[in-house]
C-alpha positions as CSV (number, residue, x, y, z in Angstrom):
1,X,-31.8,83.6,197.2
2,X,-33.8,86.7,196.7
3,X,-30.6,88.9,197.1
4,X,-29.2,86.7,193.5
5,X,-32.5,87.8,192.1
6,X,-32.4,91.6,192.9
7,X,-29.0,92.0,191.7
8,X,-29.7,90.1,188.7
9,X,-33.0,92.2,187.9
10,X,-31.1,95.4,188.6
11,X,-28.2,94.5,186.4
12,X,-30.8,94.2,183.6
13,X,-32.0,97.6,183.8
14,X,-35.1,96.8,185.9
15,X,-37.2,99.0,188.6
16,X,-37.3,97.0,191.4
17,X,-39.5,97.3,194.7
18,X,-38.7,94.8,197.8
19,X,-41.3,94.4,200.4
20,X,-40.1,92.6,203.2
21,X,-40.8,93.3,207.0
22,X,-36.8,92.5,207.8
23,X,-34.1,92.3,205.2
24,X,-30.3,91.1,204.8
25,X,-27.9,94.0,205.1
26,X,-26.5,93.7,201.4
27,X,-30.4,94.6,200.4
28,X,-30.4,97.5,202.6
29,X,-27.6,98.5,201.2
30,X,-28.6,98.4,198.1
31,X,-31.8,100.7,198.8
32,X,-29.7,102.9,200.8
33,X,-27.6,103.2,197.3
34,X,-30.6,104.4,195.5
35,X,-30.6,100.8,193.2
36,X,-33.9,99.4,194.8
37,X,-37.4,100.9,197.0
38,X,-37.4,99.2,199.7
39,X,-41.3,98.7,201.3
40,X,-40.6,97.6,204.8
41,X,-43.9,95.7,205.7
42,X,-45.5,92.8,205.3
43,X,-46.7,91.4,202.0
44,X,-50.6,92.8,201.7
45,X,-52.6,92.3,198.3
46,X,-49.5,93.9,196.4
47,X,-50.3,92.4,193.6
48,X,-52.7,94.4,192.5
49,X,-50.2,97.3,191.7
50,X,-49.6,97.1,188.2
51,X,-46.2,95.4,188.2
52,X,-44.7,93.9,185.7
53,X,-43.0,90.7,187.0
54,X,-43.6,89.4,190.9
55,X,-40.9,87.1,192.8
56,X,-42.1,85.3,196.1
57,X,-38.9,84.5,197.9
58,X,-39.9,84.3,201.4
59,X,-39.6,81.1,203.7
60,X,-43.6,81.0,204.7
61,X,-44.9,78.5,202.0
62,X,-49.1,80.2,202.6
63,X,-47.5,83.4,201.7
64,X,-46.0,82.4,198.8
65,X,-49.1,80.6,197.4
66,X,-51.2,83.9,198.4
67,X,-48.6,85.9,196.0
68,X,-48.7,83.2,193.4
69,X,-52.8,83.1,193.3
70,X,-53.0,87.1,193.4
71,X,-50.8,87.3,190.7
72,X,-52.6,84.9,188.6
73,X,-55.7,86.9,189.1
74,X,-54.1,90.1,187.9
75,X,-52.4,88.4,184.7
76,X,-49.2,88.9,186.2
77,X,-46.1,86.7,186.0
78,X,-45.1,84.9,189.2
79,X,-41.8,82.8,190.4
80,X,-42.0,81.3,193.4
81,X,-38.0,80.6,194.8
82,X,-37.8,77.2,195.0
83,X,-41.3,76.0,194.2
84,X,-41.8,74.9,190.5
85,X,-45.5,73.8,190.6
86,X,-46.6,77.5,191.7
87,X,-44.4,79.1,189.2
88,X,-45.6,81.0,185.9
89,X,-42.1,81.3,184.7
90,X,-38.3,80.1,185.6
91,X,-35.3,82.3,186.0
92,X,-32.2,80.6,184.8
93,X,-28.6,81.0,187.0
94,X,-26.2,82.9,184.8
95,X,-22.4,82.7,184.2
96,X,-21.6,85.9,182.7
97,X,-18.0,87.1,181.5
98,X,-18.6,90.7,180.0
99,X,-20.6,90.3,176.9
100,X,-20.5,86.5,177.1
101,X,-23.6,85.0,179.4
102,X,-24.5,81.0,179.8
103,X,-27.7,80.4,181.2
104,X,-28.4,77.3,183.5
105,X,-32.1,75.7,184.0
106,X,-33.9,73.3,185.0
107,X,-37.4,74.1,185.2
108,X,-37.5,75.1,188.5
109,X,-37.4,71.5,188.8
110,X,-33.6,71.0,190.8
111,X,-32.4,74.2,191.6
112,X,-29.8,72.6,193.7
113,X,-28.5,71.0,190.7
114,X,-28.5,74.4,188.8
115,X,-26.8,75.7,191.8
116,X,-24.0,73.3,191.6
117,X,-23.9,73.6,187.9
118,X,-23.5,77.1,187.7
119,X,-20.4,76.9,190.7
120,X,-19.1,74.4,188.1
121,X,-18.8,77.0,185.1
122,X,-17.8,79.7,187.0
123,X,-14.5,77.5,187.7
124,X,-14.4,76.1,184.0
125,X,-15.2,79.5,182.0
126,X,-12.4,82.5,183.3
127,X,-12.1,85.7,182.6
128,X,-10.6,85.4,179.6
129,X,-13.5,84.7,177.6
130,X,-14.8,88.2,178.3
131,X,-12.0,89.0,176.3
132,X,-12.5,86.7,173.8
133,X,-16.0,87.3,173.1
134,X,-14.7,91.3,172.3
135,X,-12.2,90.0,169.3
136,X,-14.9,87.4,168.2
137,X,-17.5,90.6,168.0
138,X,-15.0,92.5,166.1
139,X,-13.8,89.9,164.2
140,X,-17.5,89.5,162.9
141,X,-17.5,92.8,161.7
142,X,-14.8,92.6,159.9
143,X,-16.4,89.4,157.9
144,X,-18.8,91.2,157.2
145,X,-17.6,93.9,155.4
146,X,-15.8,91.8,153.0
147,X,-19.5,90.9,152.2
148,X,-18.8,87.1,152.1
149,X,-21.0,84.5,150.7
150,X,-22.8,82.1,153.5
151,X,-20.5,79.2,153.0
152,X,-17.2,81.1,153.1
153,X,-18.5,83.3,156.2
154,X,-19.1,79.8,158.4
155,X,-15.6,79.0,157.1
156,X,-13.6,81.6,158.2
157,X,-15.5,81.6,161.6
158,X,-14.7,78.2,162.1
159,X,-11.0,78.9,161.2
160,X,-11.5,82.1,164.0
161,X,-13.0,79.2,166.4
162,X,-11.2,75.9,166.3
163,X,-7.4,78.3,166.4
164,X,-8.5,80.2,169.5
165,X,-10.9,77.6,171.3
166,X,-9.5,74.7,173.8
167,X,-12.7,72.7,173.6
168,X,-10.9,70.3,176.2
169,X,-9.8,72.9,178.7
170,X,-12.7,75.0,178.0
171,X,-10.5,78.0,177.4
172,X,-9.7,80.8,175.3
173,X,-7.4,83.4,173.5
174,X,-7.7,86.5,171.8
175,X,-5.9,85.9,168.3
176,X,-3.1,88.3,167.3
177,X,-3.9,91.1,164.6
178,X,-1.3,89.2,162.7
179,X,-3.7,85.4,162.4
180,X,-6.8,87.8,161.6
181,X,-5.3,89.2,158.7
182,X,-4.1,85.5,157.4
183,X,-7.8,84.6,158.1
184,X,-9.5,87.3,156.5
185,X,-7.0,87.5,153.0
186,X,-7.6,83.6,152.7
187,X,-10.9,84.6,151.4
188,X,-10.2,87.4,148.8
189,X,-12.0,84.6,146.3
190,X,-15.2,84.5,148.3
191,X,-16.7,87.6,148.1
192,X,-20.0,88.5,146.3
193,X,-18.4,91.5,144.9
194,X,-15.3,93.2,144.6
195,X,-15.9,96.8,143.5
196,X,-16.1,98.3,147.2
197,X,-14.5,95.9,149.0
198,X,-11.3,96.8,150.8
199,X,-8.0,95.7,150.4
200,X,-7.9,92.1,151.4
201,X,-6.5,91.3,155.2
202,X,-7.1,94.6,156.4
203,X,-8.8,94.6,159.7
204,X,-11.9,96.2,159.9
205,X,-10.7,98.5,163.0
206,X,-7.9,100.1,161.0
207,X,-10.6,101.4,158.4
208,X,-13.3,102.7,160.9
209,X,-13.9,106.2,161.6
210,X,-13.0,107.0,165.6
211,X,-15.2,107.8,168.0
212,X,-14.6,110.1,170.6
213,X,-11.3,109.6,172.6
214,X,-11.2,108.0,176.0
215,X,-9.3,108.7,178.8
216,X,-6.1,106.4,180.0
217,X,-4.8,106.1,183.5
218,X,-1.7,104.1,184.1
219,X,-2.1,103.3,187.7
220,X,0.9,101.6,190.6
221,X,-0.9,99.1,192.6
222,X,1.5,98.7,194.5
223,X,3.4,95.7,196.1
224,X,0.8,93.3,196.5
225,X,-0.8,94.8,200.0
226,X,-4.2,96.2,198.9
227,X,-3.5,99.1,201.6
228,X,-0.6,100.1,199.6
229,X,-3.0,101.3,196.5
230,X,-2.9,105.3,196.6
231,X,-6.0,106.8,197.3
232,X,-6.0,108.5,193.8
233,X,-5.6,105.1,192.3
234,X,-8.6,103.9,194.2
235,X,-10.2,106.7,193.1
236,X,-9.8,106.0,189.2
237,X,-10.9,102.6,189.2
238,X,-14.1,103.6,191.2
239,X,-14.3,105.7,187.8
240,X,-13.1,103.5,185.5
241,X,-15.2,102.2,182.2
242,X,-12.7,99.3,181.8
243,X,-9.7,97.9,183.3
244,X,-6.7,96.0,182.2
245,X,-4.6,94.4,184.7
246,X,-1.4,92.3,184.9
247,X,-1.6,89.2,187.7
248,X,0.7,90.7,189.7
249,X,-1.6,93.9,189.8
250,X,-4.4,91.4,190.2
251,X,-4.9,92.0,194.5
252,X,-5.1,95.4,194.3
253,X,-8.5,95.6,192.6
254,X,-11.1,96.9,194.5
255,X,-13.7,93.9,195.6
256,X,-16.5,96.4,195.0
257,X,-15.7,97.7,191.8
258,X,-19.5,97.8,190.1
259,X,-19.9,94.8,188.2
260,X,-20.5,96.8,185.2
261,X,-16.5,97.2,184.6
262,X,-15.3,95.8,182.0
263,X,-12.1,93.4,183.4
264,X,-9.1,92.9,181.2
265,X,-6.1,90.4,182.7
266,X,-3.6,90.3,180.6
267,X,-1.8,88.0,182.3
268,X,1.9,89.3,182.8
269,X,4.8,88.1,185.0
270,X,8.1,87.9,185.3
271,X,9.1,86.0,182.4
272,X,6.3,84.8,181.0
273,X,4.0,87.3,178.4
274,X,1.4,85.5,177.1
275,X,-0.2,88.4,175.9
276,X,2.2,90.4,173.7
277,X,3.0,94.3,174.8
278,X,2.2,95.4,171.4
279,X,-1.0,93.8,171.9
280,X,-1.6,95.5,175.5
281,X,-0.5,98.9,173.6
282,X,-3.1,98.3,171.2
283,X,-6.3,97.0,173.8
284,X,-5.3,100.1,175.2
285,X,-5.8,102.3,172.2
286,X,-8.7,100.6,171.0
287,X,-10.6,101.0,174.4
288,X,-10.1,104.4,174.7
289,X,-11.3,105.0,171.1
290,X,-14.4,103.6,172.2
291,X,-14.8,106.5,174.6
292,X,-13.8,104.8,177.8
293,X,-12.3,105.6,181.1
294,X,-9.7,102.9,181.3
295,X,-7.1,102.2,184.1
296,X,-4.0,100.3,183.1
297,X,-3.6,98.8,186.6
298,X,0.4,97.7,186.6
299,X,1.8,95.8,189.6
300,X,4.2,98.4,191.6
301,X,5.2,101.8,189.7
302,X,4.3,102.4,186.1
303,X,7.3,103.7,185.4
304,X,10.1,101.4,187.5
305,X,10.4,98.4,185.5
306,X,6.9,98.4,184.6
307,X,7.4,99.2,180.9
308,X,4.8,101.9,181.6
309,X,7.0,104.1,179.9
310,X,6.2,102.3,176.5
311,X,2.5,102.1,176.8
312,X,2.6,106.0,177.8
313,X,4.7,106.5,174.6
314,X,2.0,105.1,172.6
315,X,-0.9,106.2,173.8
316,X,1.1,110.1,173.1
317,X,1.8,108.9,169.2
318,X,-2.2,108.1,169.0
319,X,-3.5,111.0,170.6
320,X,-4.9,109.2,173.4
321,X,-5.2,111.5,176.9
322,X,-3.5,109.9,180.0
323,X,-2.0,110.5,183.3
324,X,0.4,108.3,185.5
325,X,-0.9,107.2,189.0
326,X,2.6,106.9,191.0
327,X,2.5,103.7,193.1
328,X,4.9,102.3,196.2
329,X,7.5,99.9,194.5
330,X,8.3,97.0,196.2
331,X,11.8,97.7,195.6
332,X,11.6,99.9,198.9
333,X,7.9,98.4,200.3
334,X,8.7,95.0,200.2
335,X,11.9,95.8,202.7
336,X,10.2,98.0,204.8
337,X,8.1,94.6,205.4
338,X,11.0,92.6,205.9
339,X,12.6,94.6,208.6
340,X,14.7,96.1,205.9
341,X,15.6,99.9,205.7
342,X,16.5,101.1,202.2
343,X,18.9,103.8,203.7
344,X,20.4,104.5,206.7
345,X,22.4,107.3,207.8
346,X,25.8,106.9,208.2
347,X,25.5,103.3,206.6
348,X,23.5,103.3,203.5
349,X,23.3,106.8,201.8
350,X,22.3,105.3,197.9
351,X,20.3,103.5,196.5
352,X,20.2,102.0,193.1
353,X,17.1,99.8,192.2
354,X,18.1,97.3,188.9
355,X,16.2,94.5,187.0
356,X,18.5,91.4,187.9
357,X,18.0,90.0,184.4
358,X,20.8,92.7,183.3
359,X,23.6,90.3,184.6
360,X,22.5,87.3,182.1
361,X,22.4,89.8,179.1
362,X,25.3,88.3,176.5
363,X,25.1,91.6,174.4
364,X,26.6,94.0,176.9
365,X,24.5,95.0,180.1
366,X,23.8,98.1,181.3
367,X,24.7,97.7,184.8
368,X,28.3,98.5,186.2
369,X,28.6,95.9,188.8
370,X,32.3,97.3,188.8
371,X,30.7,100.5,190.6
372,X,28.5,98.8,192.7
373,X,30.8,96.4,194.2
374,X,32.9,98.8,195.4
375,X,30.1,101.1,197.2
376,X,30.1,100.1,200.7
377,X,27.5,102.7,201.7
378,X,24.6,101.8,199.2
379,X,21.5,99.4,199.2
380,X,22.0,97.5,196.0
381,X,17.6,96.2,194.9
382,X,17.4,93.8,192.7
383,X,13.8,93.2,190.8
384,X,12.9,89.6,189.0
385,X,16.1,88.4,190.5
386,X,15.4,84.5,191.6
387,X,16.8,83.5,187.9
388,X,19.5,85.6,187.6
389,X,20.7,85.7,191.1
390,X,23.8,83.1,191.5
391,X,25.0,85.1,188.2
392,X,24.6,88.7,189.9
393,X,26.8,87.3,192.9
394,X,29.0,85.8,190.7
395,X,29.7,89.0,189.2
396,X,30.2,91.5,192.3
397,X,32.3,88.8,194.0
398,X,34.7,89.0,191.0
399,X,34.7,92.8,191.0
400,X,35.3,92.9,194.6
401,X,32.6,93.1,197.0
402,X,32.9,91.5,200.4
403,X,31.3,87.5,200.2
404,X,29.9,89.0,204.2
405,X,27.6,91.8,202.4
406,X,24.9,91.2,204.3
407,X,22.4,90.2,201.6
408,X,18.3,89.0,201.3
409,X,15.9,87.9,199.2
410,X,12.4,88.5,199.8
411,X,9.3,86.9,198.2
412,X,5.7,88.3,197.1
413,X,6.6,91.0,199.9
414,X,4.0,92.8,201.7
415,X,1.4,89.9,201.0
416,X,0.5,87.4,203.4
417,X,2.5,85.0,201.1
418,X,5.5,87.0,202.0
419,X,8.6,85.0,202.7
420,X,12.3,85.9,203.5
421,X,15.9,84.8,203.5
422,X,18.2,87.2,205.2
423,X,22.1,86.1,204.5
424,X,25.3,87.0,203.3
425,X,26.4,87.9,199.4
426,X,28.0,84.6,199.6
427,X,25.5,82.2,201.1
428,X,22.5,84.4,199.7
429,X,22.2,81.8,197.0
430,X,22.9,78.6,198.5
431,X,19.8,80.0,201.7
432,X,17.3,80.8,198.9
433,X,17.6,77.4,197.2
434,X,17.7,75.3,200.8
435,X,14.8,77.5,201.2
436,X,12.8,77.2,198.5
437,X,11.7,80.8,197.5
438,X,10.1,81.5,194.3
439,X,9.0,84.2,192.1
440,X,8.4,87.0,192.3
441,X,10.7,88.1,194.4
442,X,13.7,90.4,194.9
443,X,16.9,90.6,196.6
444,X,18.5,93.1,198.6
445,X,22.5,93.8,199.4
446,X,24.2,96.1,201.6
447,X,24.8,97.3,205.4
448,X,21.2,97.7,206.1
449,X,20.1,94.3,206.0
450,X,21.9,94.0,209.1
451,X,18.7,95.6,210.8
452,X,16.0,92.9,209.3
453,X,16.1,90.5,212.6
454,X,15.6,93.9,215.4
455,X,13.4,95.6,212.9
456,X,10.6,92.7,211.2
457,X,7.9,94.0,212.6
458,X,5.5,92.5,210.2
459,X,6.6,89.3,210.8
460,X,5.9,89.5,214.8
461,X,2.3,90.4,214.0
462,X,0.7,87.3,215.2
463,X,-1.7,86.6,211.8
464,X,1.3,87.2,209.7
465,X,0.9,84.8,206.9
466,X,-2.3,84.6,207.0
467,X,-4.9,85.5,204.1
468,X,-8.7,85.5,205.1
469,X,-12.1,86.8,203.3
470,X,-14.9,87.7,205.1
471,X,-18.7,90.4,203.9
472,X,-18.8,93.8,204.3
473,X,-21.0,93.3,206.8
474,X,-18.2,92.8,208.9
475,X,-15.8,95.8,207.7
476,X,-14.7,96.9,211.5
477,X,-13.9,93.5,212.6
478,X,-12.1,93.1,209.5
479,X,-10.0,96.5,209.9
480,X,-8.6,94.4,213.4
481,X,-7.6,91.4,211.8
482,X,-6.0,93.5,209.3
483,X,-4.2,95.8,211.7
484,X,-2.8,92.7,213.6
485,X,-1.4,91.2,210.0
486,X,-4.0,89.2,208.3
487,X,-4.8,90.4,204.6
488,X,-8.4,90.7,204.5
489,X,-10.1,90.1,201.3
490,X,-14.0,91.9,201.9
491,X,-16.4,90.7,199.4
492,X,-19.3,93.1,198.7
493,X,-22.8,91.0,198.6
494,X,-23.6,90.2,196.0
495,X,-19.9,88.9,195.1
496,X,-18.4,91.0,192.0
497,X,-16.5,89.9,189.2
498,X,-13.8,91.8,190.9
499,X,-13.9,90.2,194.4
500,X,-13.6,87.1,192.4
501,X,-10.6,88.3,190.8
502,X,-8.8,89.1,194.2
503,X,-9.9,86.1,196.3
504,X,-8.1,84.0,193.1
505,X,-4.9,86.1,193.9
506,X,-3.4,83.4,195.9
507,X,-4.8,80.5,198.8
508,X,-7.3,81.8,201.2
509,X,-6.2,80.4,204.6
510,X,-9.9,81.1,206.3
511,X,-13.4,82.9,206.0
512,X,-14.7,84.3,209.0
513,X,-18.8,84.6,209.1
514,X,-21.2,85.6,211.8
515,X,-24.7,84.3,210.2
516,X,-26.5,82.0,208.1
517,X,-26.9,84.4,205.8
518,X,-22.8,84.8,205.1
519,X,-22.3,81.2,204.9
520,X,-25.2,81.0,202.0
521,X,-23.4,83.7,200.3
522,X,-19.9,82.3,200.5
523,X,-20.7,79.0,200.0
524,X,-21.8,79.8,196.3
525,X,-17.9,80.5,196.1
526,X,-16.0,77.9,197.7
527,X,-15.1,76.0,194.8
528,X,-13.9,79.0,192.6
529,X,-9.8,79.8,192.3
530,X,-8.2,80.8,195.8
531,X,-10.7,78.6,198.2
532,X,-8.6,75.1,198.8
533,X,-9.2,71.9,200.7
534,X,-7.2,73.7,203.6
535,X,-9.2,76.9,203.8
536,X,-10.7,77.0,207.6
537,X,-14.5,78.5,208.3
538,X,-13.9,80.9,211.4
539,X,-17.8,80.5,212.1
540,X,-19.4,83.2,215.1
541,X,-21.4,81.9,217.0
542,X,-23.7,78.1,216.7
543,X,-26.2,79.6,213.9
544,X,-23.5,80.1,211.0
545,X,-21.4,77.3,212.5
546,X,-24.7,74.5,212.0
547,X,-25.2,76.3,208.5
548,X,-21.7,75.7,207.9
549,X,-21.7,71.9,208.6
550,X,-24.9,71.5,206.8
551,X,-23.8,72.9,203.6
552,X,-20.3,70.5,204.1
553,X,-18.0,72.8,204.6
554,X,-14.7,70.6,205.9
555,X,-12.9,72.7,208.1
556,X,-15.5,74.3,210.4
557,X,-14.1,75.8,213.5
558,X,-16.8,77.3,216.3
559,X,-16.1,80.7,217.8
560,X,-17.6,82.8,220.7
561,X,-20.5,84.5,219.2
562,X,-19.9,87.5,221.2
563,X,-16.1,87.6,220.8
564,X,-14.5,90.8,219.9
565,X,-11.6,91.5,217.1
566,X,-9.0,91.1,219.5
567,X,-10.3,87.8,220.8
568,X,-11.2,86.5,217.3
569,X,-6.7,87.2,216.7
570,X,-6.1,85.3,219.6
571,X,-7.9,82.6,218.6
572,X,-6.5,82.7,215.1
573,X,-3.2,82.9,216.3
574,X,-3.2,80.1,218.8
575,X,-5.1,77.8,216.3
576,X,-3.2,74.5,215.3
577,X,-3.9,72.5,212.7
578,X,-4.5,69.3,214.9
579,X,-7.7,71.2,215.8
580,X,-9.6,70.5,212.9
């Protein structure tokens, strides 16, 4: 509880002094960061230092009433955690997206409630409304330099509102440049005057003067691993102002990236672009007119079928500096993790990496599938290709390649999601469908495929397929379970934006937590996106395992408190779901 209320005083710009005899580790850290002092002692007549504000958040009810009376005496506010009749003010729980905060109270009267609440808007309110809340700010300021009258201004809000607002889903969109113009021209008869006014419909942005240029960084994440992100990557987003991500980039954020980062999904996959390029192009621009660092963090490699090439192109035309952050393409990662070479001497000597969509082009593709059905010694990668696979066999069969090319499809490779059909040209399509695979995914043909059942050595790592978040507290037992196949998801404490981000990535299988503390931390996240009904607690020892069952977790599953990494994978590993 006291942890919530030093991050949210430090995020608000205050000077913050804990004294405390013992503390959590996430506060040490922070005072080991330089964020907080840290006073280790007990509480003695402290009020009398001049402060400003005083929070009494320990779990000894005298001392807590000796802080709240002191206080009094001095004319100093006072909140007492958890105790509304010794309290001389209330801090509300906040959602906050960006700009866009929503404070929860009540009165200090049911925090639980509050608690609850808040957990509740966190799912309802996503990260899109950060976004939202941007256009709606400039939007505003483009309304009010067509110097409006009062009535017309709440009108053309209202039109801004009710066309971008779900007030059923509780979600939101940023409207296209194209609707703001409509908008804004539709009141051309409203203004108070006309002599300065600017032509009607144009956006306020395109008449501004520009600040200081920003800096771009088109980054790879990489396959989907978060151990696959370069260690330059990492390095610009620990430096980054803002970043805009696709979901498939989505895991590779850093869990501790400082919650002041401005987070920007934009939401792209394999066919489905709900946010326009010329739109990204243009977020882009705009943020780093504003002066910003900003990462463009793209799933893979920027420039392999990542259209990173385009956004690069525009950001030359308007002047904007950037560099390009290489990152491992799945197109040869997501093999290696599948047992799958992408060459092989004296077996595959090429390679040629397409998109698989090419084949269902009617105006001419650009693929010669005459060529590459008659290249015995190549690795033929396919990227996007569940759609457009049973028409890419269709065509290399016809232009000669053997129907006993070995032949694979792999899904979400190098993720604990990962899946894999290993096959024939000829029954690759008739495997995947029996199987069930689904985007994203990518297929693979040629002579080295032959090697994926002697050489999957991910998949004999015995917490393959599993996906598990645990605290920082707990980074070197982490590292194990990582080593031995698990993707670890480590949540900083307090939990970021970011970390929230990742563990919404896909289904967390388990949590593994040593103390009380971790299970009060975590348990304020359970019911955001990636926690399910099926998530397991892998609780240490009896301490976290009773905190665990008391706060109603459902799968609770008791550990040695002394066992070591390698035990902790054997009992992972061994686990079976009649267990619970």
């Amino acid at each position: 509880m006291a942890l919530r209320k030093i991050q949210g005083l430090v995020e608000e710009g205050a000077r913050v002094t804990v004294v405390a005899p013992e503390l959590v580790d996430p506060i040490e850290m922070m005072a080991e960061g330089g964020e907080i002092t840290l006073e280790r002692r007990p509480y003695d007549d402290d009020a009398a230092g001049g402060w400003s504000l005083i929070i009494a958040a320990t779990d000894d009810r005298e001392v807590n009433e000796l802080v709240f009376r002191q206080a009094e005496e001095h004319g100093i506010w006072c909140n007492v955690a958890d105790v509304p009749e010794i309290c001389s003010f209330h801090l509300p729980a906040r959602v906050r997206r960006g700009p866009f905060q929503m404070a929860l109270s009540s009165s200090g009267e049911a925090p639980f409630a509050v608690a609850r609440l808040r957990r509740l808007m966190e799912r309802r309110f996503g990260p899109e409304w950060a976004e939202w809340l941007d256009a709606a700010s400039r939007f505003r300021n483009s309304v009010r330099e067509l110097d409006l009258d009062p009535s017309a201004q709440s009108e053309v809000y209202d039109r801004f509102f009710a066309s971008t607002v779900d007030p059923d889903r509780l979600t939101a969109r940023v409207p296209t440049e194209a609707e703001e113009r409509v908008w804004l021209a539709s009141t051309v008869d409203h203004r108070k005057t006309t002599a300065s006014a600017p032509p009607a419909g144009t956006p306020a942005r395109s008449r501004e003067a520009l600040p200081g240029k920003g800096f771009v960084a088109l980054v790879g994440a990489g396959p989907g691993c978060p151990g696959l992100l370069t260690v330059r990557g990492r390095r610009r987003l620990a430096e980054a102002d803002a970043v805009v991500f696709d979901r498939l980039a989505a895991g590779a954020l850093p869990p501790d990236l400082a919650a002041r980062v401005e987070l920007h999904p934009v939401g792209k996959v394999a066919g489905n672009h709900p946010i326009p390029q010329s739109e990204i192009n243009a977020l882009l621009v705009r943020l780093a007119r504003e002066g910003k660092r900003v990462v463009r963090l793209k799933g893979g490699d920027p420039y392999v079928f990542g259209r990173g090439g385009e956004e690069a192109e525009v950001l030359a035309e308007e002047g904007i500096p950037f560099e390009v952050v290489p990152g491992v393409t799945s197109g040869v990662a997501a093999l290696a993790w599948a047992g799958i070479p992408a060459t092989h001497r004296r077996e595959s000597v090429r390679l040629t990496l397409l998109t698989a969509h090419e084949a269902l082009k009617g105006d001419g593709p650009q693929v010669r599938w005459d060529l590459l059905a008659q290249d015995e010694h190549a690795t033929l990668v396919g990227y996007m290709g569940v759609t457009a696979l049973p028409t890419v066999v269709e065509r290399l069969l016809e232009a000669g390649m053997s129907p006993d090319t070995p032949a694979a499809m792999v899904q979400q490779g190098t993720t604990a999601a990962q899946r894999q059909v290993v096959s024939t040209l000829g029954g690759l399509t008739g495997a995947i469908a029996e199987a069930g695979l689904q985007p994203p995914a990518l297929f693979a043909i040629g002579p080295t495929i032959a090697h994926a059942e002697t050489l999957d050595w991910f998949g004999a790592l015995p917490l393959a397929g599993k996906r598990l978040v645990t605290t920082a507290t707990n980074r070197q037992l982490a590292a194990v379970l990582e080593d031995r196949g698990a993707e670890m998801v480590i949540l900083p404490m307090p939990v970021t934006p970011a970390a929230r981000v990742v563990m919404s990535v896909s289904p967390l299988s388990g949590c593994v937590v040593r103390s009380r503390a971790e299970v009060d931390w975590l348990d304020d996240e359970i019911n955001n996106p990636g926690w399910t009904s099926e998530t397991i607690a892998w609780c240490l020892g009896t301490e976290a395992v009773a905190r665990a069952r008391d706060r109603g977790w459902v799968h609770v599953v008791e550990c040695g408190e002394d066992l070591d990494g390698e035990e902790l994978v054997e009992r992972l590993a061994r686990y079976r779901d009649d267990e619970r």
